[in-house]
Each structure stands twice: as structure tokens, then as C-alpha cells.
C-alpha positions in Angstrom: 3.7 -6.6 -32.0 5.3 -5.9 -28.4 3.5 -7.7 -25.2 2.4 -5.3 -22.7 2.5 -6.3 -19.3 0.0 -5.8 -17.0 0.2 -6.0 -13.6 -2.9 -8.1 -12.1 -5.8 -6.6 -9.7 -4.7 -5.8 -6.3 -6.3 -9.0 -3.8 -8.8 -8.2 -1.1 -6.5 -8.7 1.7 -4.0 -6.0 -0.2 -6.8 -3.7 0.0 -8.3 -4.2 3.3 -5.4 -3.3 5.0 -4.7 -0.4 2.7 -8.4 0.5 4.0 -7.6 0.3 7.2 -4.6 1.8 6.9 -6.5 5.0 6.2 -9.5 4.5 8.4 -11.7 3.7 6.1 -13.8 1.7 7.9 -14.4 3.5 10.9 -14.6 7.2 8.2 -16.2 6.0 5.6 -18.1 3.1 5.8 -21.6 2.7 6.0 -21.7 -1.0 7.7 -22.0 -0.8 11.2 -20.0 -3.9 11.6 -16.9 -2.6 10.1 -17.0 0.8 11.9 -17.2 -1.2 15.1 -14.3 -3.9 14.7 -12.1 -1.1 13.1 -11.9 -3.6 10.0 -13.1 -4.3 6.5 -15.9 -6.7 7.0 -18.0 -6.8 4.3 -16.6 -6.8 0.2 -18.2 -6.8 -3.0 -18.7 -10.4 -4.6 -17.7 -9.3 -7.9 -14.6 -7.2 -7.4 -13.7 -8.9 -3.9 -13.2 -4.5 -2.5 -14.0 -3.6 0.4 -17.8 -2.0 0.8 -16.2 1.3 1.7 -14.2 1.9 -0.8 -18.0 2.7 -2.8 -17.7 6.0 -0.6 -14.8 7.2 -1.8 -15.4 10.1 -4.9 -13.3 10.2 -7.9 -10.2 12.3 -6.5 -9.8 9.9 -3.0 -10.5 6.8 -5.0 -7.7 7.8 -7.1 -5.1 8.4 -4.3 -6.5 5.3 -2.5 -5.3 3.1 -5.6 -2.3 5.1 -6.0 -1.4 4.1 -2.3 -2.6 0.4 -3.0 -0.1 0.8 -5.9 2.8 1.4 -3.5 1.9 -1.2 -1.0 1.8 -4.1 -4.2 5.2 -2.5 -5.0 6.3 -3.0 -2.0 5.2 -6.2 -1.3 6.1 -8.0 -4.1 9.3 -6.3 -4.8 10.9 -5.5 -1.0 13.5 -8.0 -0.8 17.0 -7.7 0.5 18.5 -8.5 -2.5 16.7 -6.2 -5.1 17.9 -2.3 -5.5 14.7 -1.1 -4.6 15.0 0.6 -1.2 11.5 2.3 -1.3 13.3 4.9 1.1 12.7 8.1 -0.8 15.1 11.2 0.8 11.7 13.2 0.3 9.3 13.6 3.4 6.0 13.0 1.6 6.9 10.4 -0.7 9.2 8.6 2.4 5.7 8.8 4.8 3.6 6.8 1.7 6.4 4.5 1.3 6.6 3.9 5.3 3.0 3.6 5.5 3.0 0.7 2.7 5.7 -1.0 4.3 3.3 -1.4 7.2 0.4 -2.4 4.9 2.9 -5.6 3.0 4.2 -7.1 6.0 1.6 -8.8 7.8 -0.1 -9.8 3.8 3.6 -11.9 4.3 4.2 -15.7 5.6 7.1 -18.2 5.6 10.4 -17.6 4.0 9.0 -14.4 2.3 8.6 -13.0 5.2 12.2 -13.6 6.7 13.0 -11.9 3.8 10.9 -8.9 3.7 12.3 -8.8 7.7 15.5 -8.7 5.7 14.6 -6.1 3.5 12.9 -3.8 5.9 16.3 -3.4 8.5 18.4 -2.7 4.9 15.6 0.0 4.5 16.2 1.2 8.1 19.3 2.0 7.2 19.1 4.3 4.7 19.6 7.9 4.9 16.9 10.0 6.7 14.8 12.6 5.1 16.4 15.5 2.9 14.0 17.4 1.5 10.6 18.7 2.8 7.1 17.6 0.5 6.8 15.5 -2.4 9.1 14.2 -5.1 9.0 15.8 -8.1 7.8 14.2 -11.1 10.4 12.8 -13.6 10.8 14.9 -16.9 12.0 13.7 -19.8 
């Protein structure tokens, strides 16, 4: 029987700055003390999310995870060395991936972060934008 891999739960600083990211805590949330410090504050004890996130309906929680998706990508996969560019030549999908690039690298300390430096001046580099909205889905 194959092993399916599965990737683990994103961690609460991951999605904290994802939140804030987005505004979340100055839209959304219903603590005062986050919507004054700009900042998640307050997280759930079981899940370790930030309260706001229990705001969000089905359709926003879903891009919110599919944005936390690309910042773990990023993250954990943005090195100089890897062939992962997360530079996209279309506009939409190039925005998401800038904006998770911004969420990964202060999550980052030590040599990781030298790297990720590394990785982010390689992405600067790339080609600008081609195409205008999203990337198309891949058909098989």
C-alpha cells in the first residue's frame, strides 16, 4: 500500500502573519486588543489559530488557507538552490506569491534566513509580469 504524505498543520506564527497580512485583525476581529495593536493577540488553545480567523465564512476561510498554503510553500521551499522561483509571469498569481514572500521572511532566523535573502534577490531577478489575472488551472 503506497504512503501518502501529508504535509503538517500550518503553526500559529505562520498564520498570524498571514492574518495580518490581510487585515484580519483590525477587519475582522472581534477582540479589541487585536484591532488596536494591528496584530493577532488572542488564539484558540486547541488549534493554536488566530481568534479571527472564527469570522471568516466558508468561501474567505477557504482562500485564507489557500494563501497560508502559499506562504508554507514558500517558506519552507524558497531557497537559492531549489527550482522553485515562486515568480509566476501571471499578475494575480505573481501578487499572492509576493505577498507570501513577505509573510515567510520574518517566520525565518539564522542561516535559513541568509538563505531565503539568497533566494529572494534570485526571485528579483526573474522576468516581470506577462499576462494580466490568474493562471490557469493545469489540465490533464
Amino acid at each position: 500500500m503506497p504512503r501518502t504524505y501529508q504535509l503538517p498543520p500550518p503553526d500559529r506564527h505562520l498564520l498570524a502573519r498571514a492574518a495580518e497580512m490581510l487585515a484580519l485583525p483590525q477587519r475582522v476581529c472581534h477582540i479589541r486588543a487585536c484591532r488596536r495593536q494591528g496584530r493577532c493577540a488572542w488564539f484558540f488553545h486547541g488549534t493554536q489559530e488566530p481568534c479571527c480567523l472564527a469570522n471568516l465564512d466558508a468561501a474567505q476561510r477557504r482562500l485564507f488557507d489557500d494563501f497560508v498554503a502559499v506562504a508554507r510553500d514558500v517558506r519552507d521551499l524558497g531557497n537559492s538552490w531549489g527550482k522553485l522561483s515562486f515568480a509566476s509571469p501571471w499578475r494575480e498569481t505573481r501578487a499572492l506569491q509576493d505577498a507570501a514572500v513577505e509573510v515567510a521572511r520574518p517566520l525565518l532566523r539564522g542561516a535559513a534566513l541568509t538563505e531565503f535573502r539568497a533566494f529572494a534577490a534570485a526571485r528579483a531577478k526573474k522576468p516581470p509580469v506577462r499576462y494580466e489575472g490568474d493562471e490557469p488551472p493545469l489540465t490533464v
